[in-house]
C-alpha positions in Angstrom: 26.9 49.2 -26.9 28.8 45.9 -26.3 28.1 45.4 -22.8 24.4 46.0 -24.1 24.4 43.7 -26.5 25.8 40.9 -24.1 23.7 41.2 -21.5 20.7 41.4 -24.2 22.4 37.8 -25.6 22.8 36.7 -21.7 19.3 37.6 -20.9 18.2 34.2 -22.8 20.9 31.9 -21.4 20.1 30.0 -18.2 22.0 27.5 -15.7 20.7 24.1 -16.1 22.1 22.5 -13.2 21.2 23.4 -9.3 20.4 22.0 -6.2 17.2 22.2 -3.9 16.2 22.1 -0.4 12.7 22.5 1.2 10.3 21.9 4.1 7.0 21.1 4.3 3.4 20.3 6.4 2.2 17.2 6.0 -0.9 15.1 6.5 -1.4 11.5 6.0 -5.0 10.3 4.8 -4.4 6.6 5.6 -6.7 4.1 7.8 -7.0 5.8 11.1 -9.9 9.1 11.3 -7.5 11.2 13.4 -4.4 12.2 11.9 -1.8 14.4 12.5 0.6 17.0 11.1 4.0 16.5 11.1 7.1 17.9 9.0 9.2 16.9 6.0 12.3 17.9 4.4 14.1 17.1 1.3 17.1 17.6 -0.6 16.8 18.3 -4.4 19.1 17.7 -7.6 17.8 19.9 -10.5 18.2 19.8 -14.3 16.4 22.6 -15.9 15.1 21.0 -19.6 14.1 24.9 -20.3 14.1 27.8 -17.4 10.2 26.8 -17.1 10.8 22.7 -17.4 12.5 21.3 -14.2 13.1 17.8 -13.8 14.3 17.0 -9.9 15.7 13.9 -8.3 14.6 14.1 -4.6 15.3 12.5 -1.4 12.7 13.3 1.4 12.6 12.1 5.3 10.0 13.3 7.8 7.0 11.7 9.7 3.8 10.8 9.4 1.4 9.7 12.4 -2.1 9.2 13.3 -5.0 7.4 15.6 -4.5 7.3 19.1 -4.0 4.9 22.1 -7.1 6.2 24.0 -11.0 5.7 22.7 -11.1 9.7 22.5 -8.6 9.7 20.2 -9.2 6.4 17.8 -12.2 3.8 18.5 -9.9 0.9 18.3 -6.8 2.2 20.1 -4.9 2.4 16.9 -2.0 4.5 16.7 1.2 4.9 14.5 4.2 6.7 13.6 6.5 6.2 10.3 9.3 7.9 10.4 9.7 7.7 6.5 11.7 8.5 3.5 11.4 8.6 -0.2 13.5 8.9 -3.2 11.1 10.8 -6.1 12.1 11.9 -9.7 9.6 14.4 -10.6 9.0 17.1 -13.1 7.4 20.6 -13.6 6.0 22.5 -16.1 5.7 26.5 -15.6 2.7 28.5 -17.5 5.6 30.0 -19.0 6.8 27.6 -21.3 3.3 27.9 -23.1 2.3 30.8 -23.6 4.5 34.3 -24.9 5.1 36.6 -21.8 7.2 39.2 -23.1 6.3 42.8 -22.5 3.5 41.9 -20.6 3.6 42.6 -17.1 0.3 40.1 -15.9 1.4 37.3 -17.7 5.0 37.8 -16.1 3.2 36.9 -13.4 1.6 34.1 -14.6 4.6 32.8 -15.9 5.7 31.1 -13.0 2.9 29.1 -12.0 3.8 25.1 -12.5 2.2 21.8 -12.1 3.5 18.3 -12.7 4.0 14.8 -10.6 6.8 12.2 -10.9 7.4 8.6 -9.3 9.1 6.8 -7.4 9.1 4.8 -3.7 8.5 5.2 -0.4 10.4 3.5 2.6 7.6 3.2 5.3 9.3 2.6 9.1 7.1 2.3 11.9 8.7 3.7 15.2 5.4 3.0 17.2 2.5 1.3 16.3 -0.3 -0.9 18.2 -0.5 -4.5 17.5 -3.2 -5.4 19.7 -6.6 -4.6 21.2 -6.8 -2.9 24.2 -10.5 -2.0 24.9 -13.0 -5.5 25.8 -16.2 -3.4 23.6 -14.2 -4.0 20.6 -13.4 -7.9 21.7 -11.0 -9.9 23.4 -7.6 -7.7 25.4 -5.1 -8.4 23.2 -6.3 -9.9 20.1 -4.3 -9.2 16.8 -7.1 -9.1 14.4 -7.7 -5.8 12.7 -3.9 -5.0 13.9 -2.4 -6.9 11.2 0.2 -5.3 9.1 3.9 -4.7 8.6 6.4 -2.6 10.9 8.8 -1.8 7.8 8.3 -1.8 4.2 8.6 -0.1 0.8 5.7 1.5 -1.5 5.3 3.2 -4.8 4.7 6.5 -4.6 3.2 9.1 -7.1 3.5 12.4 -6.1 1.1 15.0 -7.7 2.1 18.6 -7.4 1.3 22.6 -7.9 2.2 25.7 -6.8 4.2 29.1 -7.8 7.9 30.0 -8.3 9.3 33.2 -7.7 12.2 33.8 -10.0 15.5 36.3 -8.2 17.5 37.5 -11.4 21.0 37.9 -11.3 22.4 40.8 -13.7 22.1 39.2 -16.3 18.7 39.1 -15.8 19.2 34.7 -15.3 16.9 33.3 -12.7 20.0 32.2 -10.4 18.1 31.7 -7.4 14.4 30.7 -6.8 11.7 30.5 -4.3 8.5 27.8 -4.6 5.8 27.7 -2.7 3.7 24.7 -3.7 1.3 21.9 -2.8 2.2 18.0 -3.6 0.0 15.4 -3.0 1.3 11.7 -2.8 -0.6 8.3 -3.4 0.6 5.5 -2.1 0.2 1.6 -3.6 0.1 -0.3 -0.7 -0.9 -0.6 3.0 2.6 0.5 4.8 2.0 4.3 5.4 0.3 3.8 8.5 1.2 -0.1 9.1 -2.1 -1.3 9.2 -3.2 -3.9 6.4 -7.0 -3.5 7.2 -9.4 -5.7 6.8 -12.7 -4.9 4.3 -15.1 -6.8 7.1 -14.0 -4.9 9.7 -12.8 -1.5 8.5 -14.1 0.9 5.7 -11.0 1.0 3.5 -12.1 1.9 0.0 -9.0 4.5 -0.6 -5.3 4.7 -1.6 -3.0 5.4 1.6 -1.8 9.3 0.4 -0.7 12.1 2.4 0.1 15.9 1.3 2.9 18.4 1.6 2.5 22.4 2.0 6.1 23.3 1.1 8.6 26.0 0.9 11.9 25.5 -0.9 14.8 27.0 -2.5 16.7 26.5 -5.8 19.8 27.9 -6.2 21.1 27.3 -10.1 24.9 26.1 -10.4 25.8 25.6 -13.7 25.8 23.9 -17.3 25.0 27.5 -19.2 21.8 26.5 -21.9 20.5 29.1 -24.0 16.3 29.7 -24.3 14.5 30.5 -27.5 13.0 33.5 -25.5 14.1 36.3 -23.0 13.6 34.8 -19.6 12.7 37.4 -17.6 10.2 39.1 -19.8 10.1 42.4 -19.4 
């Protein structure tokens, strides 16, 4: 009876603190029409507001490239690679903090979808890029105009993000460990993703620099016992 009635009580209480790590795909949409895909990874800090209200401080490194040196690849023989990294504070909010789950096994599964977005900045760090025109049909070998921009620099950044969490319950029934899959998408105020600082005349640039993230991650919850107004895992 007492061991029920303590797990019942523990079945609302939650860690707040934990730490995250992830991987993800990502694409740049900046000023060159190819682009590639590349990879990203981050570290996470996490402080749980409720079960279903993460707040993370995250630092993320990875690259982001595009064009190409040859006219099959970019008209212009533009090319670059930024071998970035960010520092975001971002937070989430799960379906499950609105709406009452308990006892009902589709909304259980509802539960644990999220979205949210955050801000913070981007440290852009160009590892190759082309300064200089190389083809005579788009004007004089080794002119600079059109290649104008800036090798290193720093942007803000708002990332923009969705996806789903799958909760692993300890037994206590607390969500000690958890598994996201989600999508982020992250504009960019500036010209430094992809180095080049186009100019309107010349090139069609009517659009944020952005790129997006498919990512995987992990959460594993540490510490700093709260207590929810609900039972967390629901059923």
């Amino acid at each position: 009876m007492f061991f029920a009635e303590a797990k019942a009580q523990s079945s609302l209480n939650y860690a707040a603190f934990g730490i995250g790590v992830s991987v993800s795909r990502n694409r740049p949409y900046a000023d060159t029409k190819r682009v590639d895909d590349n990879m990203s990874y981050a570290i996470t800090g996490n402080y749980f507001f409720t079960p279903y209200v993460p707040i993370g401080l995250e630092f993320q490194f990875g690259t982001l490239s595009g064009g190409g040196r040859t006219p099959d690849l970019d008209a212009y023989g533009r090319i670059y690679k930024n071998n970035y990294k960010a520092l975001l504070l971002h937070m989430d909010v799960q379906a499950g903090e609105l709406i009452n789950y308990q006892g009902n096994t589709f909304l259980n599964i509802i539960k644990n979808f999220y979205a949210g977005a955050g801000l913070g900045g981007i440290y852009n760090n160009m590892t190759d890029i082309q300064r200089s025109n190389l083809y005579p049909q788009n004007g004089a070998i080794g002119e600079k105009h059109g290649f104008e921009g800036k090798d290193n620099g720093i942007n803000f950044m708002v990332p923009l993000r969705f996806g789903y969490e799958f909760k692993i319950y300890n037994g206590y029934d607390q969500p000690n460990i958890r598994i996201d899959i989600g999508y982020q998408h992250n504009l960019t105020f500036g010209e430094g993703l992809d180095g080049y600082n186009d100019d309107p005349n010349k090139f069609k640039n009517n659009a944020l620099d952005q790129f997006r993230q498919i990512t995987i991650g992990l959460k594993v919850n540490l510490g700093g016992e709260r207590s929810y107004d609900k039972e967390i895992r629901g059923y």
